[in-house]
C-alpha positions in Angstrom: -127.2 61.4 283.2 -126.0 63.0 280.3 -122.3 62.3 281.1 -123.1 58.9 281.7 -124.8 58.2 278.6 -121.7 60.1 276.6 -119.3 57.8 278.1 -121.3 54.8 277.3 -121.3 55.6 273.5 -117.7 56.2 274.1 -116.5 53.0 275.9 -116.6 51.3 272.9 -112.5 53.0 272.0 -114.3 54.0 268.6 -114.1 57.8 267.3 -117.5 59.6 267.3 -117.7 63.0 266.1 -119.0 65.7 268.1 -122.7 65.9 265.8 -123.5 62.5 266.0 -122.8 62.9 270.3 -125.0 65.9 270.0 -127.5 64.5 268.5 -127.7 61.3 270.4 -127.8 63.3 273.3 -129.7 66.3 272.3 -127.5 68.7 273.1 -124.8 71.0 271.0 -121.5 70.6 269.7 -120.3 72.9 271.8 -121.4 70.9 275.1 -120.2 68.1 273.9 -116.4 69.7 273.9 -117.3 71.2 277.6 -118.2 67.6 278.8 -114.8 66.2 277.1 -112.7 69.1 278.7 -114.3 68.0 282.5 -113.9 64.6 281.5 -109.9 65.2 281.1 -110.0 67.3 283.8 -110.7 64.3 285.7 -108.0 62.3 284.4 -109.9 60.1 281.6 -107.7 60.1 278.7 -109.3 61.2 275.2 -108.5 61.5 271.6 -109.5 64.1 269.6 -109.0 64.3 266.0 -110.2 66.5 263.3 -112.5 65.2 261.3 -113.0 62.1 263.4 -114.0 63.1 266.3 -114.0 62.3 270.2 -112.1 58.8 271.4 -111.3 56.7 274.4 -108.4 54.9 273.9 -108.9 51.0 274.7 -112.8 52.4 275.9 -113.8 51.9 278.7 -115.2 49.2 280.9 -118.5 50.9 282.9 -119.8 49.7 286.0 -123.0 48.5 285.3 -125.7 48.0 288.5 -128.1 46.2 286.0 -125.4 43.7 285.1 -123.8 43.9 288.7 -127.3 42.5 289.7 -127.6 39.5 287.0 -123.7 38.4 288.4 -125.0 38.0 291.7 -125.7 34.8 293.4 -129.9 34.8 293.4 -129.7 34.2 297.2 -127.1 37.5 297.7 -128.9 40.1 295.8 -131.9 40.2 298.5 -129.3 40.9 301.2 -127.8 44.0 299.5 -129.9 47.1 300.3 -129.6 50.6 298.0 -126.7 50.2 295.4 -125.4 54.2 295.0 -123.5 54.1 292.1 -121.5 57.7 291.2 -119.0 58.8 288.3 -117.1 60.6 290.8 -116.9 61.1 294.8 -114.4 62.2 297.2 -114.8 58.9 299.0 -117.4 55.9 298.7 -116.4 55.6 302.3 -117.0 59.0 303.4 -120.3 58.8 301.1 -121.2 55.5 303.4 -120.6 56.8 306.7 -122.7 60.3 306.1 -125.5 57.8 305.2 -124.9 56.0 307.8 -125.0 58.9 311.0 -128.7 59.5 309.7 -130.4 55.9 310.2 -129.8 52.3 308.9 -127.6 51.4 305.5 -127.5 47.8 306.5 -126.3 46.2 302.8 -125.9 49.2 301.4 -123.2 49.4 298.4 -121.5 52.5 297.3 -119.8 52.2 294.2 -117.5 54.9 291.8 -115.8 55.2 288.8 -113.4 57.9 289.8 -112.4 59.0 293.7 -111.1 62.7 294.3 -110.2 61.7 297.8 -109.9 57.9 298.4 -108.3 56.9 301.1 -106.3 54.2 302.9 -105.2 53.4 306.5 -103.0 55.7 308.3 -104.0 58.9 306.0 -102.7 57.8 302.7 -104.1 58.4 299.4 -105.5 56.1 297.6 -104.6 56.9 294.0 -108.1 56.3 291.9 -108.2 57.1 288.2 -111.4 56.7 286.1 -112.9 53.9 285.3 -109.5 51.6 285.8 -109.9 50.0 289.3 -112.8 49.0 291.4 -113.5 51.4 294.6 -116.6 50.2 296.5 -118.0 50.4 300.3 -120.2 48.0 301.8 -122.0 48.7 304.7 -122.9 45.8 307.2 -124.5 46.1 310.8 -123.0 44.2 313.7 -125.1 43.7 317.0 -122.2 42.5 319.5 -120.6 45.6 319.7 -117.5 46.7 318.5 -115.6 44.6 320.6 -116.6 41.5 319.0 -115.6 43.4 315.2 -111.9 41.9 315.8 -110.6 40.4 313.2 -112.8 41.6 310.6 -110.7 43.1 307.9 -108.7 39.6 307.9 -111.9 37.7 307.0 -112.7 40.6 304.4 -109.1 40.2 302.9 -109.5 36.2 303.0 -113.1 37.0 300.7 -110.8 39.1 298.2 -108.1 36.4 298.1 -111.1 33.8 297.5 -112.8 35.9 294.6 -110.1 36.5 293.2 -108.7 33.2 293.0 -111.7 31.8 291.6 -111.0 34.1 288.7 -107.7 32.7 288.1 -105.5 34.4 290.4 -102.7 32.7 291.5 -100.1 33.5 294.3 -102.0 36.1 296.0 -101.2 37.2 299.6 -102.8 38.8 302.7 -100.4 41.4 304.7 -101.8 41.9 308.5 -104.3 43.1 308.7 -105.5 44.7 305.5 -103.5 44.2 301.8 -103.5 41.6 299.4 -99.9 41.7 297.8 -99.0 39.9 294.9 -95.2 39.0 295.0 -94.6 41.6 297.8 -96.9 44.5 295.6 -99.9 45.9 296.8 -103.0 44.3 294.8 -105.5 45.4 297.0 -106.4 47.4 300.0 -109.5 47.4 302.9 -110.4 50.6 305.3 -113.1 49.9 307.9 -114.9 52.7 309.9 -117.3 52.3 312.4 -120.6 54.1 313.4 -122.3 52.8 316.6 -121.4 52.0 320.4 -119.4 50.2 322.2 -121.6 47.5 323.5 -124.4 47.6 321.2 -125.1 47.5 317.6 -122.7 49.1 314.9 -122.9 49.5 311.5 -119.2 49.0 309.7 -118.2 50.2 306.3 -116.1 48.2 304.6 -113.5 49.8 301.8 -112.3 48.0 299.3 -109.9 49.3 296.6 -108.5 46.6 294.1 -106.0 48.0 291.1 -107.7 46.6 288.2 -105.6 48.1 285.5 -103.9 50.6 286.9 -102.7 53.4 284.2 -98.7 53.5 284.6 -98.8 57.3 284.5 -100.8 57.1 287.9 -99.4 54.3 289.0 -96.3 56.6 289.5 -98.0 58.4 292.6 -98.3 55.2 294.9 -95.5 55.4 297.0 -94.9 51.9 297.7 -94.9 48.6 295.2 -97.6 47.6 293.4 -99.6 45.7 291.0 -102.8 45.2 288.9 -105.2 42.3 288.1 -104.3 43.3 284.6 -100.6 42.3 284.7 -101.4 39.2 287.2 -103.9 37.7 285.2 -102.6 39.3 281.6 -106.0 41.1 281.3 -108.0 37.5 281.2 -111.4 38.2 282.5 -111.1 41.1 283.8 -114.7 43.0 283.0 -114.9 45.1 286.3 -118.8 43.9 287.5 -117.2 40.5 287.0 -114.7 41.1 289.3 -116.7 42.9 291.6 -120.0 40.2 291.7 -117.0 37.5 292.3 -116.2 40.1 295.7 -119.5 40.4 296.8 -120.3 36.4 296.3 -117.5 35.6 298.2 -117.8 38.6 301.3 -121.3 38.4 301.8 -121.8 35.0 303.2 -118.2 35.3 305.2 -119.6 38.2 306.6 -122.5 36.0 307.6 -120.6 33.6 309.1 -118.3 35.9 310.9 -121.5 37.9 312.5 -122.3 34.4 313.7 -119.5 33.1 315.1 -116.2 35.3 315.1 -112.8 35.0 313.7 -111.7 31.8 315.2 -113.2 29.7 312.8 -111.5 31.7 309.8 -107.9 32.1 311.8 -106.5 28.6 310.0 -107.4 29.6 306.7 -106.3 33.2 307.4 -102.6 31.7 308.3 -102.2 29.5 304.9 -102.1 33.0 302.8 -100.3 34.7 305.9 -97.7 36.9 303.8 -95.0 37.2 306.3 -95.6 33.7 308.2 -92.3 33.0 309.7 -90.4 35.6 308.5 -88.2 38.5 310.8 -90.2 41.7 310.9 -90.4 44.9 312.2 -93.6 46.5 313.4 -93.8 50.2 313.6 -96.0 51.0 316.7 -96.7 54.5 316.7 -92.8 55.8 317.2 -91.6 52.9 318.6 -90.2 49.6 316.3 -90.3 45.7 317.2 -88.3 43.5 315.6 -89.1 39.4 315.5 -90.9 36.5 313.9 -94.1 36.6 312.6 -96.3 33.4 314.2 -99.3 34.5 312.3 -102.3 35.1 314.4 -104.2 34.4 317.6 -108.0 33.0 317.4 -109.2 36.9 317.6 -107.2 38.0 314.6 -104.7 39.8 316.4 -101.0 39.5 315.5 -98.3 37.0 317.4 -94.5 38.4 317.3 -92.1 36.5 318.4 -89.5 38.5 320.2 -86.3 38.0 322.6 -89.1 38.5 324.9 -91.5 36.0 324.2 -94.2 36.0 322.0 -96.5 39.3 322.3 -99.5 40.1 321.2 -100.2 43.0 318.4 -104.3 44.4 318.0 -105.2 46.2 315.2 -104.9 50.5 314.9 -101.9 52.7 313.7 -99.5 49.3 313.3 -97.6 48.9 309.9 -95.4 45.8 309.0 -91.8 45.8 307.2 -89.9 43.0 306.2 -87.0 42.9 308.0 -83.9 43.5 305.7 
């Protein structure tokens, strides 16, 4: 807790000196430098001047379950379960899915400031610095089976696009079947795993990464084009618990409706924000490459090529888009 409480006193971008830390905290001078050296350690930038004293530069925005919970819709906050919120994990997924082989997380949220080994589809990194972005797993059990789960990370992209637009968003995106691009960059990006059987009841977890405002210095290890809510929005209303209340609002009651009925009724909606719609494409299957028009997608969320062939039929799994050149 003690880290916690010094980066609270910190967020505020002011210089503190190390005695009035210590003695907020009850603890030494000397701690106070050890907790500053693990905090850069981590990646969190600091200043440190003589005389002055300990800085964040531009402070720091904290996630906040207290305020999380007043940002909620009333009606949404009794259908979240436990809310684990960490300065650091390897993965809120990973941290999700332990939880999840020993019993029932049903609405459980797994939040963190800071992700040592965040992940995306196909084994890439997801590049997490502290405190900048917005990294959170949402569990939700399914009793249909896992066949019935298709098309779920479209309907959780179409919730992102939502929330987000509501906050003033414009011209976002969704790339089959999981990113939300912003002119062709990479705004946001959703990892499902699954624990449960075929037939029966499941429990998915549902990772979400959103660049918030990215640092550029990071920013330099994603190896394909990006952007942040912070240059899409010029850093308007951008209070992280904001943006992530305005995610939950709008994902909660889609997942609802989804449990309940299935993609088809989101498929229309899906296609209007379709980022390739009509476009020549190349889908890397595996090895092997496909070249035709994207037609958007079928009633189960899967995606329609079409191809000298025909159109075919592309489910979800180790598939990647490129726009043909």
């Amino acid at each position: 807790m003690t880290v916690r409480s010094l980066l609270s006193i910190l967020s505020d971008g002011k210089f503190h000196s190390g005695q009035e830390l210590g003695e907020h905290l009850g603890i030494s001078r000397s701690a106070i430098w050890k907790h500053m050296r693990r905090l850069e350690e981590d990646g969190l930038e600091i200043y440190s001047v003589k005389g002055r004293g300990y800085r964040i530069p531009g402070g720091l925005d904290l996630l906040n379950t207290g305020q999380l919970d007043q940002l909620l819709a009333p009606a949404l906050r009794q259908q979240l379960g436990q809310v684990d919120l960490q300065l650091n994990t390897a993965s809120t997924n990973a941290a999700a899915m332990s939880d999840c082989l020993r019993g029932n997380c049903h609405g459980n949220l797994y939040l963190a400031e800071q992700q040592s080994a965040g992940r995306g589809r196909r084994g890439r990194t997801w590049v997490s610095p502290f405190g900048r972005n917005l990294y959170f797993s949402l569990v939700w059990r399914f009793d249909q089976g896992i066949g019935a789960l298709e098309g779920l990370s479209l309907v959780v992209g179409l919730a992102l696009v939502q929330a987000l637009e509501r906050m003033g968003l414009s011209g976002a995106q969704l790339k089959w079947p999981n990113d939300l691009l912003v002119n062709g960059r990479k705004l946001a990006g959703i990892l499902l795993e699954i624990n449960g059987e075929t037939s029966g009841a499941c429990q998915v977890v549902i990772g979400v990464g959103i660049n918030v405002a990215m640092p550029y210095v990071q920013g330099e290890q994603i190896d394909q084009p990006w952007t942040d809510l912070a240059t899409e929005m010029r850093g308007e209303g951008l209070l992280r618990n904001q943006v992530l209340a305005s995610c939950l609002n709008e994902l909660i009651p889609l997942l609802v409706q989804f449990s309940e009925r299935g993609f088809v009724e989101f498929a229309e909606h899906w296609q209007n924000y379709n980022a390739h719609q009509g476009q020549p494409i190349i889908l890397k299957v595996g090895e092997e490459e496909v070249a035709g028009v994207c037609q958007g997608v079928d009633a189960s969320g899967a995606l329609l090529l079409e191809t000298g062939q025909g159109v075919q039929t592309y489910h979800g799994g180790e598939i990647s888009i490129q726009r043909s050149l």
